[in-house]
Residue, then its C-alpha position, 0 to 999 in steps of 0.5 A: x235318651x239323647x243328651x239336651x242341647x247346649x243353651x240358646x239352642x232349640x231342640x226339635x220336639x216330637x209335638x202333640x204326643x199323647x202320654x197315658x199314665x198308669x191310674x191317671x188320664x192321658x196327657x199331651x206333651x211335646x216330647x224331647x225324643x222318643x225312649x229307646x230301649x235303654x231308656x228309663x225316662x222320658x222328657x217333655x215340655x208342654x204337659x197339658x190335659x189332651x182338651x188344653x187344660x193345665x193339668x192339677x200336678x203341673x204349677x209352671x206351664x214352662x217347665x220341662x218335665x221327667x217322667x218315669x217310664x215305669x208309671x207310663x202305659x202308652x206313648x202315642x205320636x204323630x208320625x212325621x219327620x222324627x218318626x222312625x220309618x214304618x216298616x211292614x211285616x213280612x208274611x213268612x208264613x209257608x204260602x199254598x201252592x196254587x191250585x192248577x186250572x182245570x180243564x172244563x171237560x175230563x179226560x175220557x181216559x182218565x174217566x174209564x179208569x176211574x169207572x173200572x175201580 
């Protein structure tokens, strides 16, 4: 995770994601940044129920909270600007070889070999 900015400084928030806790509602968070694949935690400020409620756990609405990603099942954000770019999969997967045109009437030739058999 990206270290904090220094004081006085606002930091960008990924707004509204959605953090699903292991055994507990879904809450919506303003996250700092999104965890990499190093991370072990996520910080968030703005930890409220996904219908604006205060959450039971939560005692100052200003506070910044950590939470463990062990105790997270799901992360959902809007993307905008600090979202990764999406990249599509590429199919690598051996393609069919397209089947040739036939031609509406058979050769005559080839249909009085195939009769002789």
């Amino acid at each position: 995770m990206a270290p904090p900015p220094p004081l006085g400084d606002t930091p960008a928030v990924i707004p509204n994601a959605i953090v699903h806790l292991i055994n507990d509602l879904p809450i919506m968070v303003d996250l700092d940044a999104l965890p990499g694949p190093e991370d072990r935690s996520i910080r968030c400020t703005n930890v409220r129920t996904v219908d604006g409620k205060r959450p039971s756990f939560v005692l100052d609405q200003q506070a910044t909270f950590v939470f463990p990603l062990s105790v997270i099942r799901l992360i959902e954000a809007q993307l905008g600007e600090h979202a990764a770019p999406v990249v599509e999969p590429v199919d690598t997967r051996p393609q069919a070889e397209p089947t040739p045109e036939l031609d509406e009437e058979p050769d005559e030739d080839l249909l009085e070999r195939i009769r002789s058999i």
